[in-house]
mmCIF file of the N, C-alpha and C atoms, coordinates in Angstrom:
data_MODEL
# 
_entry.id   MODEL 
# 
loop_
_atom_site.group_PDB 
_atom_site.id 
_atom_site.type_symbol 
_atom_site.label_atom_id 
_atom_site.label_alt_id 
_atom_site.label_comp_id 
_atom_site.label_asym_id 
_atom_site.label_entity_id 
_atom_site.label_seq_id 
_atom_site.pdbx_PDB_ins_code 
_atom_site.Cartn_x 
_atom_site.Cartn_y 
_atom_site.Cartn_z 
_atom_site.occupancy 
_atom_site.B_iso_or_equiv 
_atom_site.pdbx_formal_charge 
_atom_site.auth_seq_id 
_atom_site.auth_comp_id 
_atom_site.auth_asym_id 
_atom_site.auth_atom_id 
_atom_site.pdbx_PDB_model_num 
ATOM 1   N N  . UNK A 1 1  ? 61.212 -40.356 43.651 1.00 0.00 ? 1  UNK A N  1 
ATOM 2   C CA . UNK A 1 1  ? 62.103 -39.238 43.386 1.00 0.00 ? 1  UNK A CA 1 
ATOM 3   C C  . UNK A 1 1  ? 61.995 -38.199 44.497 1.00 0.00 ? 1  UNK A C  1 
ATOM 4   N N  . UNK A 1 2  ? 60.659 -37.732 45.053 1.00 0.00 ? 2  UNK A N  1 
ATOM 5   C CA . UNK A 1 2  ? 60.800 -37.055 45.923 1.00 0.00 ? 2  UNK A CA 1 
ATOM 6   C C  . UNK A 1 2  ? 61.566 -37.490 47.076 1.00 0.00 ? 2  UNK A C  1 
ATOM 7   N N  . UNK A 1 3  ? 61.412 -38.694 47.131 1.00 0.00 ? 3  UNK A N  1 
ATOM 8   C CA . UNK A 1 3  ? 61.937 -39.314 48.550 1.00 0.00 ? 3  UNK A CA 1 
ATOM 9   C C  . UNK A 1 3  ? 63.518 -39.005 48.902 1.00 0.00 ? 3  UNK A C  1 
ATOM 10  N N  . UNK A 1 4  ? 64.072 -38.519 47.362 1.00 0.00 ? 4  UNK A N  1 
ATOM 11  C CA . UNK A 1 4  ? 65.447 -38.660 47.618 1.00 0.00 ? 4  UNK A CA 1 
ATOM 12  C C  . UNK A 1 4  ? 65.506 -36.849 47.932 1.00 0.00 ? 4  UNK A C  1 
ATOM 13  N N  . UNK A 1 5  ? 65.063 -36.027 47.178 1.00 0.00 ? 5  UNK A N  1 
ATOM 14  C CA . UNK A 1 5  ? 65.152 -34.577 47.318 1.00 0.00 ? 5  UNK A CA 1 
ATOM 15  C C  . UNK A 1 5  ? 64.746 -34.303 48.793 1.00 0.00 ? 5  UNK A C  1 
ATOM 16  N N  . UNK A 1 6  ? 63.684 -35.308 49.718 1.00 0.00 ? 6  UNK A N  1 
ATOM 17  C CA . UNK A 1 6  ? 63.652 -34.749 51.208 1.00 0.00 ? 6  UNK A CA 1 
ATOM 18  C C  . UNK A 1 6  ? 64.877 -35.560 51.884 1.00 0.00 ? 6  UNK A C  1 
ATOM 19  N N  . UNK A 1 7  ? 65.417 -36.403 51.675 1.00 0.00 ? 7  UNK A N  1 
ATOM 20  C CA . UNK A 1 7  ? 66.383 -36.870 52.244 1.00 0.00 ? 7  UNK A CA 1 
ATOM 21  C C  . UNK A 1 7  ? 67.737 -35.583 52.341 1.00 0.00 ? 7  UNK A C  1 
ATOM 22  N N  . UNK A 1 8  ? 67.844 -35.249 50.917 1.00 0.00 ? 8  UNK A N  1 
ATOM 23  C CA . UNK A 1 8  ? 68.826 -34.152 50.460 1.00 0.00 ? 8  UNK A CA 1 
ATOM 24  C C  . UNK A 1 8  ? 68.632 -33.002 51.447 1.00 0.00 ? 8  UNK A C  1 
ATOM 25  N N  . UNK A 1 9  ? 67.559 -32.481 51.518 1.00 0.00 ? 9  UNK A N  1 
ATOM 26  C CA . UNK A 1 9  ? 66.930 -31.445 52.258 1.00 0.00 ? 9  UNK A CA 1 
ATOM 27  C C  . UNK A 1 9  ? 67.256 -31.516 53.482 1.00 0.00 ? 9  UNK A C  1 
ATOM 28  N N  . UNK A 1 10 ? 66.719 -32.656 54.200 1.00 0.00 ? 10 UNK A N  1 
ATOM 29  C CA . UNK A 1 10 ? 67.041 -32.948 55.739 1.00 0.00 ? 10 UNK A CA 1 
ATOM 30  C C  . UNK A 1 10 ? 68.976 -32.968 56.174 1.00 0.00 ? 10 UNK A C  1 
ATOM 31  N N  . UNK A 1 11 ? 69.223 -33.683 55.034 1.00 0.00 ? 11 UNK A N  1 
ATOM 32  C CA . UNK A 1 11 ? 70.524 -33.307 55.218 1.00 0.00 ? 11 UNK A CA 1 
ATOM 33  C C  . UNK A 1 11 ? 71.238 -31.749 55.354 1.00 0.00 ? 11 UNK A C  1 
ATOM 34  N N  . UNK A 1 12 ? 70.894 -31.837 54.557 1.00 0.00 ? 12 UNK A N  1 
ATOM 35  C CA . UNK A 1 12 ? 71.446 -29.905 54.456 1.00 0.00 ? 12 UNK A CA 1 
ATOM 36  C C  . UNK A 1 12 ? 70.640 -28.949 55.714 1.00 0.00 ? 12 UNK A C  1 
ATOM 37  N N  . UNK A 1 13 ? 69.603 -29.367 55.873 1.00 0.00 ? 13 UNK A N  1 
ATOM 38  C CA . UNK A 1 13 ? 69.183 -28.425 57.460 1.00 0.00 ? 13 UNK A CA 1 
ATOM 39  C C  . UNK A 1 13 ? 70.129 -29.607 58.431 1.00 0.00 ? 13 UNK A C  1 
ATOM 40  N N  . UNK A 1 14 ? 70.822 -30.447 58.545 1.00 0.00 ? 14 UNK A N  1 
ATOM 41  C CA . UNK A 1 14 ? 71.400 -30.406 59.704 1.00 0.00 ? 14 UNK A CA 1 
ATOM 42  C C  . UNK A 1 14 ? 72.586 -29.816 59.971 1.00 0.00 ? 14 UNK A C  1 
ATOM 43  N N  . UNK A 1 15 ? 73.365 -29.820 61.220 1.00 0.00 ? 15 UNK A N  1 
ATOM 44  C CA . UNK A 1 15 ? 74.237 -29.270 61.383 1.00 0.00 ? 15 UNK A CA 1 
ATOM 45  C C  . UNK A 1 15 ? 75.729 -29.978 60.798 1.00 0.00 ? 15 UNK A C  1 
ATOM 46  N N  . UNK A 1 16 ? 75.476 -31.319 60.564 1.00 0.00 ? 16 UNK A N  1 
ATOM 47  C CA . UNK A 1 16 ? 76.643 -31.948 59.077 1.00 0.00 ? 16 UNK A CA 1 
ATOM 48  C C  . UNK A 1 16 ? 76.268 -31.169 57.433 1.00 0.00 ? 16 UNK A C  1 
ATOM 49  N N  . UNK A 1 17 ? 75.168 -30.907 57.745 1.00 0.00 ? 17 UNK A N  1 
ATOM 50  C CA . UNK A 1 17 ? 75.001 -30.375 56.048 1.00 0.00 ? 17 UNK A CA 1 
ATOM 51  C C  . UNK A 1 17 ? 75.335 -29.493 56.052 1.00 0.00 ? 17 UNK A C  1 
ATOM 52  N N  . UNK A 1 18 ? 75.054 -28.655 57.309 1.00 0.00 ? 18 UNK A N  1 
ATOM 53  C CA . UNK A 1 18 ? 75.193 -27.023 57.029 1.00 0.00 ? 18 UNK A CA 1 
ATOM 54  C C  . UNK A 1 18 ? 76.983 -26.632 56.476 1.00 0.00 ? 18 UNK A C  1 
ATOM 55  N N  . UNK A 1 19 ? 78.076 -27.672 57.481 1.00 0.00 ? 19 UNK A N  1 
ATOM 56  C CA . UNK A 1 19 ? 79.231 -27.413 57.277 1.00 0.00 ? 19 UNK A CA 1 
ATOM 57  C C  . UNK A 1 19 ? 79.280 -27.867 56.369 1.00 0.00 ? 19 UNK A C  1 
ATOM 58  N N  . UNK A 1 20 ? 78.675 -28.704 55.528 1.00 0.00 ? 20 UNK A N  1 
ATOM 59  C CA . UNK A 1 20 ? 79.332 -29.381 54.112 1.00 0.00 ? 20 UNK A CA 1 
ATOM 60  C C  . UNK A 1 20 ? 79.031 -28.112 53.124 1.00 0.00 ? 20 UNK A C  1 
ATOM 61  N N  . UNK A 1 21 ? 77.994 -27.170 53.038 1.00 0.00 ? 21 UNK A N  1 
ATOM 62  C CA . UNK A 1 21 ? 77.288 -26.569 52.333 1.00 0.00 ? 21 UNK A CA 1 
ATOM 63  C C  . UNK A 1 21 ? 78.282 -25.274 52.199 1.00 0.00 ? 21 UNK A C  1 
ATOM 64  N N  . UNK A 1 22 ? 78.740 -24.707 53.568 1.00 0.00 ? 22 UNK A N  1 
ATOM 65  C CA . UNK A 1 22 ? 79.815 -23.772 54.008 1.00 0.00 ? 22 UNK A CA 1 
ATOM 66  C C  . UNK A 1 22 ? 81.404 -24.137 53.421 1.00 0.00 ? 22 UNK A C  1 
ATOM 67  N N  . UNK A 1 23 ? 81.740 -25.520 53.307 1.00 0.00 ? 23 UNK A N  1 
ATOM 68  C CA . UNK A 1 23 ? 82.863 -25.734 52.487 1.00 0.00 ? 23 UNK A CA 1 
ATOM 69  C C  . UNK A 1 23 ? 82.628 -26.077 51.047 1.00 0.00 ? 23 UNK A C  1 
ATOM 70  N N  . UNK A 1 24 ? 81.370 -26.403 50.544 1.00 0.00 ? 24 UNK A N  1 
ATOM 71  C CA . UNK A 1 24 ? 81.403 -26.151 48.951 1.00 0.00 ? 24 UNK A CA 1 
ATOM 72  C C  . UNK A 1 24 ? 81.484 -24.598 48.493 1.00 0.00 ? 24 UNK A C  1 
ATOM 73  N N  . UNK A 1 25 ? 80.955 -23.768 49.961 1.00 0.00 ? 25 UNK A N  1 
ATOM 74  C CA . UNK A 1 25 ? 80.787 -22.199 49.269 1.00 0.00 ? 25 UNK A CA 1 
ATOM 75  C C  . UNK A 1 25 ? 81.804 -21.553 49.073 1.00 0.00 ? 25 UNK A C  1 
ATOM 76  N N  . UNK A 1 26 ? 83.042 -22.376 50.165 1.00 0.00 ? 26 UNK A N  1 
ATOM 77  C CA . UNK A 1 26 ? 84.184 -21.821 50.584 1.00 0.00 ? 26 UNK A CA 1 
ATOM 78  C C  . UNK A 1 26 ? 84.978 -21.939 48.780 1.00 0.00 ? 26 UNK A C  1 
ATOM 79  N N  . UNK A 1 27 ? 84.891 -23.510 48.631 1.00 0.00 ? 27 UNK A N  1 
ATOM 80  C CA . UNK A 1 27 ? 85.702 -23.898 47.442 1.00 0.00 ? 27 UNK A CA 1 
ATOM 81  C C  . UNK A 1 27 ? 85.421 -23.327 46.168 1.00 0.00 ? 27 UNK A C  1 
ATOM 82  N N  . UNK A 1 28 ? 84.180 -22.921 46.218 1.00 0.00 ? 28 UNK A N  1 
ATOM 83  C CA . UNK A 1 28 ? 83.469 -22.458 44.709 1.00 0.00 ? 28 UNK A CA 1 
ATOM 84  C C  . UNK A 1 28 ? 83.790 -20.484 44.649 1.00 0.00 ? 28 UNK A C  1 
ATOM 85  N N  . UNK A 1 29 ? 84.243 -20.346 45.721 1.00 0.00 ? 29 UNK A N  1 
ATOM 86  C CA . UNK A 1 29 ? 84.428 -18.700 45.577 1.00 0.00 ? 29 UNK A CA 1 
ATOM 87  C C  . UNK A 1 29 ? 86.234 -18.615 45.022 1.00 0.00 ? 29 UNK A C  1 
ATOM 88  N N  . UNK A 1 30 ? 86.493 -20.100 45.233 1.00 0.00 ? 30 UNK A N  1 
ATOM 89  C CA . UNK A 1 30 ? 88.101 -19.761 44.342 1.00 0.00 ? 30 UNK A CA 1 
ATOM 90  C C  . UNK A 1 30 ? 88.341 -19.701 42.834 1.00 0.00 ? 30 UNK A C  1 
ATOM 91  N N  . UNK A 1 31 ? 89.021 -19.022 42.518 1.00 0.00 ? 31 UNK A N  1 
ATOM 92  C CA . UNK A 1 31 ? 89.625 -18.769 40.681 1.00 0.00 ? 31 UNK A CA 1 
ATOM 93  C C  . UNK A 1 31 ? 89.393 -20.232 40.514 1.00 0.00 ? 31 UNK A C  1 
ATOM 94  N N  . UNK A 1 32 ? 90.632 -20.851 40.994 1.00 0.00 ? 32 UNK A N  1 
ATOM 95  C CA . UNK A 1 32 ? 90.847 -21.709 40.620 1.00 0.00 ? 32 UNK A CA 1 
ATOM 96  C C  . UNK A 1 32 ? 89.835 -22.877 40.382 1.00 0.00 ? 32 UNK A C  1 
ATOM 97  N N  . UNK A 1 33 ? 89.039 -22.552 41.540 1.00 0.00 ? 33 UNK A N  1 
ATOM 98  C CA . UNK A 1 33 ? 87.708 -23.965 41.200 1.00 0.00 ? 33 UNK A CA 1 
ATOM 99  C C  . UNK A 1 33 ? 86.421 -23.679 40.245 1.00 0.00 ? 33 UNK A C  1 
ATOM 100 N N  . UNK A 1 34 ? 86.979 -22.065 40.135 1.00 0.00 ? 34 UNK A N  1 
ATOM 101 C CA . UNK A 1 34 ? 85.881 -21.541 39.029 1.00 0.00 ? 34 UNK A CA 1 
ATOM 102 C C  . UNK A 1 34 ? 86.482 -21.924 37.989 1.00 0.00 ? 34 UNK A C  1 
ATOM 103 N N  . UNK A 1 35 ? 87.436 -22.136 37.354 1.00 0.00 ? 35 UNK A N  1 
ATOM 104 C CA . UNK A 1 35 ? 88.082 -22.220 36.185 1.00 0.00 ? 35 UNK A CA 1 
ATOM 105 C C  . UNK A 1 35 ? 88.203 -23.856 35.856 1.00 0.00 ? 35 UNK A C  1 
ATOM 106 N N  . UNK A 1 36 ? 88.222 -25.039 36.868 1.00 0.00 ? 36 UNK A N  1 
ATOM 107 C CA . UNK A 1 36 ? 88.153 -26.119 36.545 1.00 0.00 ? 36 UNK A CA 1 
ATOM 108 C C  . UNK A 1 36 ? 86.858 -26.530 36.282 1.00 0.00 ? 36 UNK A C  1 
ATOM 109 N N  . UNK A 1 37 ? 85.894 -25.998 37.104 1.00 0.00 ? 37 UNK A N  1 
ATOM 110 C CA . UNK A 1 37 ? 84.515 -25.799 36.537 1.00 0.00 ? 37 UNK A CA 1 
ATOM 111 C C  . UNK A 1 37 ? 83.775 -25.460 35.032 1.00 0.00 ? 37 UNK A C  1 
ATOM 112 N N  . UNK A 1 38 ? 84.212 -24.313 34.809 1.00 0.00 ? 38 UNK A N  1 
ATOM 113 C CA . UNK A 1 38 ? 83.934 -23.570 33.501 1.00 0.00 ? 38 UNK A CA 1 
ATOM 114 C C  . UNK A 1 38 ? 84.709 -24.755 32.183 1.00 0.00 ? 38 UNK A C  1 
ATOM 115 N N  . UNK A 1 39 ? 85.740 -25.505 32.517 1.00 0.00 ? 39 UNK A N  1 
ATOM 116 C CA . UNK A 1 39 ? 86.534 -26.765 31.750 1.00 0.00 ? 39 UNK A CA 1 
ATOM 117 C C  . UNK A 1 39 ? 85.745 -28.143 31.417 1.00 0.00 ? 39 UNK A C  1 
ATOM 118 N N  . UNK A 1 40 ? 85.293 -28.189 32.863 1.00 0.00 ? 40 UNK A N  1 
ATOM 119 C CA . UNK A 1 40 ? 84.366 -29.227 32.662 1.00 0.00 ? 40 UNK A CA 1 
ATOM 120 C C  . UNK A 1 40 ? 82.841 -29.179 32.383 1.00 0.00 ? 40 UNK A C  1 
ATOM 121 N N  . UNK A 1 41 ? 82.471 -27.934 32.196 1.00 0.00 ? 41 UNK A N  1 
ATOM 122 C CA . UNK A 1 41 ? 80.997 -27.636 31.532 1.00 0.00 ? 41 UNK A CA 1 
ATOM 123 C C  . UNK A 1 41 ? 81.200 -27.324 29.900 1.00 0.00 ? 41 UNK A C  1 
ATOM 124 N N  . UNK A 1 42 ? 82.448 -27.382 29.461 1.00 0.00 ? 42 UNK A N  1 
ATOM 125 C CA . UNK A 1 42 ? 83.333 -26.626 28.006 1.00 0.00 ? 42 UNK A CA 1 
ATOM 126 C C  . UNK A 1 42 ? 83.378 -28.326 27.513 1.00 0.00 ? 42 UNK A C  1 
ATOM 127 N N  . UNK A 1 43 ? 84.083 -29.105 28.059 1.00 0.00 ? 43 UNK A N  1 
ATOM 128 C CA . UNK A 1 43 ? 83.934 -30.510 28.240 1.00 0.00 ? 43 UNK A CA 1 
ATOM 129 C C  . UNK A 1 43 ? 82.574 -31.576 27.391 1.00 0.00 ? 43 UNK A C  1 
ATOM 130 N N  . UNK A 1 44 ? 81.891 -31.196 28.956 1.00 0.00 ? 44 UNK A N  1 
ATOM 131 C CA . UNK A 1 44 ? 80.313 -31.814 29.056 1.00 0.00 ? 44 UNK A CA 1 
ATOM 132 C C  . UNK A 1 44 ? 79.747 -31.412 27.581 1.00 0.00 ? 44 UNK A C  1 
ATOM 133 N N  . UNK A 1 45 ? 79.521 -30.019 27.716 1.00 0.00 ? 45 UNK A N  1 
ATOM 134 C CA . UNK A 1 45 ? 78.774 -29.310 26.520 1.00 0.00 ? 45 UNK A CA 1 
ATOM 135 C C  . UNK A 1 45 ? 79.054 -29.594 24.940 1.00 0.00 ? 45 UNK A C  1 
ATOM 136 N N  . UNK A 1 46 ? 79.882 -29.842 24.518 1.00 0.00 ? 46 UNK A N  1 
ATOM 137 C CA . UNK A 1 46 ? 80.695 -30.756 23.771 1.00 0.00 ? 46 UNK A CA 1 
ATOM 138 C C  . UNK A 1 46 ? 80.542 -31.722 23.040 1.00 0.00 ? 46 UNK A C  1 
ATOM 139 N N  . UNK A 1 47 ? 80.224 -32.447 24.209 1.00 0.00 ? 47 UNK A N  1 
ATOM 140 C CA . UNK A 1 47 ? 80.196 -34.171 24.126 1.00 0.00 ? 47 UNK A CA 1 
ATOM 141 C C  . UNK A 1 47 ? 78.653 -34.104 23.694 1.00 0.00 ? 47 UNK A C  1 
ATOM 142 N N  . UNK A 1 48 ? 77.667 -32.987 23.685 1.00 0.00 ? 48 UNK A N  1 
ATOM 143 C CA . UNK A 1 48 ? 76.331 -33.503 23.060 1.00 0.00 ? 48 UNK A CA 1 
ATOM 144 C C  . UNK A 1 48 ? 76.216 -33.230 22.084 1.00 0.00 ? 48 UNK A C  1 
ATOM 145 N N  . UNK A 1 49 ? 76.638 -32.571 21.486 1.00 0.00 ? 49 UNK A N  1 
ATOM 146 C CA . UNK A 1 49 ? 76.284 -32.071 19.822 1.00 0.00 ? 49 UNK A CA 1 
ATOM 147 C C  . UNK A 1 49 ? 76.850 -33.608 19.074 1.00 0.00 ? 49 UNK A C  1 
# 
């Protein structure tokens, strides 16, 4: 398990992670992706009871 969280890690300090990290921040500061979000945790949450 760790093996996969330093893989994750190394990714994200490189300079491909960094831009991937910069366009999830980009997408997650919109209404709109906040609100399909908040749907699918309304969803998820749901389905366990």
């Amino acid at each position: 398990m760790a093996r996969i969280v330093d893989r994750i890690q190394r990714f994200l300090r490189s300079p491909s992670g960094r831009s991937a990290a910069q366009r999830v921040q980009r997408e997650l500061a919109k209404p709109q992706t906040q609100q399909k979000l908040r749907g699918l945790l309304t969803r998820l949450s749901g389905r366990r009871r």
